[in-house]
N, C-alpha and C positions, 0 to 999 in steps of 0.2 A: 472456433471449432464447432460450436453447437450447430452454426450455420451449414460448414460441412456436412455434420452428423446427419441432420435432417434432411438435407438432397439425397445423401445417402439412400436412404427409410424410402421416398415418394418413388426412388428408381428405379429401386428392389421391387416396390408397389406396381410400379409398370412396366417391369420386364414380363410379365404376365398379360399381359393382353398382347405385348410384340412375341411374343412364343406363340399365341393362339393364331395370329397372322401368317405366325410363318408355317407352324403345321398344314394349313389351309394349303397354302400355295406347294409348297413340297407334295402334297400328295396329287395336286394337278397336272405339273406337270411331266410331261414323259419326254423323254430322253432316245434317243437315238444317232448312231454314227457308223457312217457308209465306213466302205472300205476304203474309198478313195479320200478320206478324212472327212467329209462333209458332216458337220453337226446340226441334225435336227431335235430341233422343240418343239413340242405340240402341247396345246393347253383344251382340250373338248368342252363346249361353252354350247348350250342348244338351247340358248334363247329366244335366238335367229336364226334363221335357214343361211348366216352369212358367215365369211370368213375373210381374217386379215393376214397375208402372206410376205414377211418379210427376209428380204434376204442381205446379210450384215456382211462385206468382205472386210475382212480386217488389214486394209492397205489403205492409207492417206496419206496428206501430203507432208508426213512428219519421214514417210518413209523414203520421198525422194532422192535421187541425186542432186547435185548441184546443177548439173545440166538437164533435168527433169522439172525442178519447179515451175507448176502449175498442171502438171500433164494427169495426177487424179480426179481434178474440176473439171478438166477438159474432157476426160475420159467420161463422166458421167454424162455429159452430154453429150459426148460420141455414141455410147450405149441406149440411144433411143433412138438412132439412124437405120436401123434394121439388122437383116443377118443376112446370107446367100439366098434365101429365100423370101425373107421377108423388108418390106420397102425395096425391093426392085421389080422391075417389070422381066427384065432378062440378065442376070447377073453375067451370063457365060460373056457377055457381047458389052457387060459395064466396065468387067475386072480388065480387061489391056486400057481402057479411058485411063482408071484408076491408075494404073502403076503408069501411065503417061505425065497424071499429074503431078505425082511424087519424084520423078526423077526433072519435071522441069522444076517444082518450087524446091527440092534441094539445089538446085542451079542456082537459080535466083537467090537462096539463102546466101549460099556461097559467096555468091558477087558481092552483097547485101552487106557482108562480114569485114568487106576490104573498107568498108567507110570509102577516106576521103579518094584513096585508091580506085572505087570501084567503077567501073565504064558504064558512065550515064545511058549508052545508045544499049547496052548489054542488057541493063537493066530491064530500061521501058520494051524491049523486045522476049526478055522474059516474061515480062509482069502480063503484055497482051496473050501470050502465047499459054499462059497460065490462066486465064482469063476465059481463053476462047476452048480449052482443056474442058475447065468446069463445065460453060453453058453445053458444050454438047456431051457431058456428062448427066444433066440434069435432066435429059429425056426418058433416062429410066428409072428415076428416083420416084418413089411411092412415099409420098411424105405420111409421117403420123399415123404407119399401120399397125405399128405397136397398141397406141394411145384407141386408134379405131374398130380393133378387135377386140379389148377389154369393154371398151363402153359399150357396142352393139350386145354386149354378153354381160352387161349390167354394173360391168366394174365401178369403180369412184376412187376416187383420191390418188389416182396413178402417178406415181412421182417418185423422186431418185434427193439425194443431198450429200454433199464431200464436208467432212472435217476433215484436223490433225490427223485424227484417230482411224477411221473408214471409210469408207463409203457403203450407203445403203439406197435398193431400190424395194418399192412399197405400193403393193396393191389392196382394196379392197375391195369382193366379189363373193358373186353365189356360192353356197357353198357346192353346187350341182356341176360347177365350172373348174373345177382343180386339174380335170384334167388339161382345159384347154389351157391353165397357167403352168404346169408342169410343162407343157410341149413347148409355150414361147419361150421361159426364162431357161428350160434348159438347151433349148438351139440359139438362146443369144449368149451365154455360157461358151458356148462351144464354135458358133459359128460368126459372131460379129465381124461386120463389115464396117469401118470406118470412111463410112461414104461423105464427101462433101465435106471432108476435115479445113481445110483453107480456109472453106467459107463459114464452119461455125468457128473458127479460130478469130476472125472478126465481131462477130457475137459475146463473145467472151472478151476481146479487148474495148469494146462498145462498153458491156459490163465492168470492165474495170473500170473504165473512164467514169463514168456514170457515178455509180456505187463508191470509189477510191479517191481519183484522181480531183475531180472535181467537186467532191465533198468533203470537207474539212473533218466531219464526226469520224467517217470510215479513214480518212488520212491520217488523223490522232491512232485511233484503234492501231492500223498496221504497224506505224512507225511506234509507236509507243513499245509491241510487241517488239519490232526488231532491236530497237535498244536495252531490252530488257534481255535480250536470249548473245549474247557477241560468240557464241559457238553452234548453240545447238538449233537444227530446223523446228523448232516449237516458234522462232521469230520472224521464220517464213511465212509472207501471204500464203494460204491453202490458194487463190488464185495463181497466185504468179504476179513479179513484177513484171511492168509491161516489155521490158527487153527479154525476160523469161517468155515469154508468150512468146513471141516475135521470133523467136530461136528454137520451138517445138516442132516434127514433122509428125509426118503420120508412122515413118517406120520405126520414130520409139516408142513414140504412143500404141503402137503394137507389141513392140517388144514387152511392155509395161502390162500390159494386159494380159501377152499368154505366159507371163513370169508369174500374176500373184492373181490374175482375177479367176479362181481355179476353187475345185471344191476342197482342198485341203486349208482353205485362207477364207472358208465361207461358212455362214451360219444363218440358220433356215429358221422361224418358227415361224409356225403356223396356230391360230387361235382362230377358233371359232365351232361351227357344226360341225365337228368331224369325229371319224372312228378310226384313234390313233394308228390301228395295226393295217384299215385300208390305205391311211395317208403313207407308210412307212413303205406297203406295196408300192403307189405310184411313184413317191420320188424315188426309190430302189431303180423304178420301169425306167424312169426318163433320165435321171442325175447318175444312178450309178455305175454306168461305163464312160463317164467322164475320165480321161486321166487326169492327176493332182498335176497343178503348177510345184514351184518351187515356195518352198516355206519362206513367209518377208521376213527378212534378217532385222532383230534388234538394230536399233540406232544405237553406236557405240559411245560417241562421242557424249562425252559431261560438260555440264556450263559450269564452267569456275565457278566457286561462289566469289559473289558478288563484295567489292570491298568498298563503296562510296554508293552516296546515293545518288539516282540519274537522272536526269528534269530534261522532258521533250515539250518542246513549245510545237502547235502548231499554228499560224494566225492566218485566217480565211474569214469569208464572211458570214458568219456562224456566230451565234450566241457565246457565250464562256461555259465550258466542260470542264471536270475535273477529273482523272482518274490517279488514284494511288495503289500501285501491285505493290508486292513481298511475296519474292520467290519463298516456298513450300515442297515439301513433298506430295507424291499424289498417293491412291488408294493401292493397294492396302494396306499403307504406313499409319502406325495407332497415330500418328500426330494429322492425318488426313481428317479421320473421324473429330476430330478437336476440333477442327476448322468449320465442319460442317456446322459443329454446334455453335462458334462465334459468329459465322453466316447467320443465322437466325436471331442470334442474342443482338446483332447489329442493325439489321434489317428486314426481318419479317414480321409483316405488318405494322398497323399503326402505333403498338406499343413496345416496339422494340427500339434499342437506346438510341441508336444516328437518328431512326427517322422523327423521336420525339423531341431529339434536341435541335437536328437542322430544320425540319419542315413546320413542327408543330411551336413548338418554343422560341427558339430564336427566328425564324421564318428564313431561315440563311437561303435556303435551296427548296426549288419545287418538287424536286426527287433525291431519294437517294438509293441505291443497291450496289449490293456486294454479290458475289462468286469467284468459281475459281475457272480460268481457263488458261493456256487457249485451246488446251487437249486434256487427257485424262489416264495415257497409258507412259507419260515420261513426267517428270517432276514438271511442276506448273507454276501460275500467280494466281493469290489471294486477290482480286482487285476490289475497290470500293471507286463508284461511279456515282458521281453526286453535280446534279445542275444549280448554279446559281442563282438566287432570286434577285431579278435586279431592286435596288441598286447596289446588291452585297457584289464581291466580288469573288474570283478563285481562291485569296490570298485568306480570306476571312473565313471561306468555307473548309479551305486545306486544315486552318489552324483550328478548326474545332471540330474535324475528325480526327485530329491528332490527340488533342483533349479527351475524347471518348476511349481510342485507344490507350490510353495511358488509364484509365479507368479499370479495363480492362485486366491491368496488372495486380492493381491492389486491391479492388473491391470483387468480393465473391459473389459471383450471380446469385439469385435469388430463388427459395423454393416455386414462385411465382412464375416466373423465370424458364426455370426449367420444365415446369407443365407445362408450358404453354409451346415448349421444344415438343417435347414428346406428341402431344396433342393434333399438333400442327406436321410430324412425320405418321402417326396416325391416318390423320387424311390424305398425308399425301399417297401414303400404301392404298387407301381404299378406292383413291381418285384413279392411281393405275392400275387397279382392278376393272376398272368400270369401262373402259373398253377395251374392244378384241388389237385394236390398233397400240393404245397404250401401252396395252401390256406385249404385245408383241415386241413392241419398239424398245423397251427394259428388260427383255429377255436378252435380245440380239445385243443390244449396247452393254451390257454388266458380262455376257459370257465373252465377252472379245475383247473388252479393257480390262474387265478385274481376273479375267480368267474363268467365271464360275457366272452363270444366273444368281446362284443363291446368296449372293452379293445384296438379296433385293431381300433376301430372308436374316442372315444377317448382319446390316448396316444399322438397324434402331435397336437389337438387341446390344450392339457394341457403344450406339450412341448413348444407352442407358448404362451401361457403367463408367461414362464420364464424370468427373470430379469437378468443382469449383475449381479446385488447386489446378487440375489438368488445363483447364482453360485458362491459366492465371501464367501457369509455367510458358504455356504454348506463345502468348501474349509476350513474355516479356524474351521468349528466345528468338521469334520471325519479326514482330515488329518494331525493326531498330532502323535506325536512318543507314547506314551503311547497307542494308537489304530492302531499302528503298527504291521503288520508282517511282515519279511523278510525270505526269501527263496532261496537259492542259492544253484548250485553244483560247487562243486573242483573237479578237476580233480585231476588224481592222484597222479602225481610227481610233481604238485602244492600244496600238502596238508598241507606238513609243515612250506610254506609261509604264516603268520596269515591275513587274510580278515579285516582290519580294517573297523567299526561302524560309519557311518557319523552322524556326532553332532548336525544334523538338530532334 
């Protein structure tokens, strides 16, 4: 109990510098919200004449249909093909090409779908005719005028990325330039053109093959995922399986767009030089006669809990990986906050318990890390992700982070322990302060998964009235073999040696 007592005392001691953190930020940023729902943040930073412009839709691939998987990843890379205006030469004289394309490769799908049924001659008669659609399509395509009118205007780091959770695209630029970024991203808002979908739909199964199919790390990863979720889309590829791809057109991929990518399902901040009440004018000028999409409907469905624990082999030619999940709740369940703190207690840094018992002590493994994904707005996995040193193997590495875990249960972290938590969410607050981008990108992410930005104000005040006991409770209620997953790859000429199951 003294041990308790005293974490106590240091937390209490440091809830006072995470209150001085969070007044800080609170008083920075400003708030606003169109009528048409759209939520703006602004944070005024005039250190630079520059500014980072993020805009957060809160639609990904957790929110799919079953016949939609994969079409939010696609979509972000449809969203850089232009608008009616922009990446075409003459859209009046593109758009009949366009719907030429889409009514043959619906064709084509169709036939596609009969399998063994389907007419060989039909086929290859679509497929040219799909074919020769494109290329003389592609005589009014202005590639990359998105990407070439931010950079001639000084932009940097122009880019876009799909989770579960979003999708978000991201610019950085002058700050003299807001308005030229208000006129693209609100006429690609409102006017996107889904030009050339067939042919980046091969781009993206390329990417699959590539990234997934052909490599064992990303094959573990998916499949791991899917056998951990047997209902809910948290165990969907955010890609798409490649029969998912294969079965995408462009007409739901637009449907999918003017349903959520809409300013009632978006969130704007803006960090850098700016004078919040001019920025508030501009995106009023350009974003607020947008009308709203439709609101993205919760995912309804629950994953059972889990009654056995679940072991996916993958064997390719790859080294040996280990990954161990335990379904959890996500934020902002107090048992969320618990987890963050055994994240750290596990594996941050060099003195934390896996990495000085597998890396440094026993030498089991070259790495090890833990988090939680594969999203952040429906319940998730704890996972711990630990490499082999050879000649140890999965078996040996499995059963001495189960040893730690069990640890976990009966021994109280330590005053030591605990500062070095705190210490280490400390920097991490100051690290997100320190750029316009950073922080832009934890404004938009914590107001669209946890509901609120100040998510970012209080998660270390809530981490600081964690207990030993809390972490001890948490430990012995998520990590049981029945709410087990295991995850490993064989290599190849290892395959027929069997991976024995630790009896923890």
């Amino acid at each position: 109990m003294k041990i308790l007592h005293r974490i106590v005392v240091v937390l209490a001691f440091s809830l006072s510098a995470a209150t001085v953190f969070a007044q800080g930020l609170e008083e920075k940023v400003h708030e606003y919200t169109l009528k048409n729902g759209m939520k703006l943040l602004m944070v005024p930073r005039h250190t630079s004449p520059t500014v980072a412009a993020w805009i957060r839709f809160k639609v990904g691939s957790v929110d799919e249909r079953s016949d939609e998987r994969g079409l939010a990843h696609l979509l972000e890379h449809m969203l850089f093909k232009g608008t009616t205006t922009l990446g075409t030469t003459n859209y009046k004289e593109e758009k009949p090409l366009l719907d030429q394309i889409e009514a043959t490769a619906q064709k084509l799908m169709a036939e596609n779908l009969k399998q063994d049924k389907a007419d060989p001659k039909e086929v290859a008669r679509l497929t040219k005719e799909l074919d020769r659609l494109e290329k003389a399509a592609e005589k009014y395509v202005v590639k990359e005028e998105f990407a070439d009118l931010y950079a001639k205007n000084g932009g940097s780091g122009y880019n876009a990325f799909t989770s579960k959770d979003g999708t978000t695209y991201i610019i950085n630029l002058p700050a003299n330039k807001m308005e030229l970024w208000a006129s693209i991203e609100s006429d690609r808002m409102q006017n996107a053109v889904l030009r050339e979908f067939y042919t980046e739909m091969k781009v993206v199964k390329e990417e699959r093959r590539r990234s997934y199919d052909a490599e064992p790390e990303g094959k573990l990863w998916e499949t791991f995922l899917a056998d951990a979720f047997n209902a809910h889309p948290n165990g969907q590829p955010t890609i798409g399986w490649m029969s998912d791809i294969d079965n995408l057109t462009r007409t739901k991929a637009e449907r999918f767009l003017h349903k959520y990518y809409a300013p009632n399902n978006a969130i704007m901040a803006i960090v850098g030089d700016i004078d919040p009440q001019k920025t508030i004018a501009l995106v009023e000028k350009y974003f607020g006669k947008i009308p709203p999409g439709q609101p993205v409907p919760p995912v309804a469905v629950e994953e059972p809990v889990q009654q056995g624990e679940k072991r996916t082999e993958v064997v390719g030619d790859a080294e040996p990986e280990l990954m161990i999940g335990y379904h959890k709740p996500t934020l902002p369940a107090p048992d969320d906050y618990v987890f963050d703190v055994i994240d750290m207690l596990l594996t941050n840094g060099r003195t934390s318990r896996l990495y000085k018992t597998l890396v440094q002590e026993k030498k089991l493994a070259t790495s090890v890390s833990s988090f939680s994904a594969p999203g952040s707005r429906y319940p998730n996995l704890f996972i711990i992700n630990a490499t082999p040193r050879a000649p140890h193997t999965v078996a040996e590495v499995e059963s001495a982070v189960y040893q730690e875990l069990e640890r976990l249960k009966t021994e109280p972290m330590t005053e030591r322990e605990l500062q070095q938590i705190l210490n280490h969410l400390e920097f991490e607050e100051s690290r997100q302060m320190a750029s316009n981008g950073g922080l832009a990108r934890n404004l938009t992410e914590y107001e669209a998964v946890a509901g609120t930005w100040r998510y970012l104000i209080e998660h270390r005040q809530k981490v600081a009235k964690i207990t030993a006991a809390d972490v001890m409770r948490v430990a012995k209620q998520y990590f049981t073999r029945e709410n087990r997953n295991v995850g490993f790859i064989t290599k190849k000429e290892a395959a027929a040696a069997p991976v024995s199951a630790s009896a923890h």
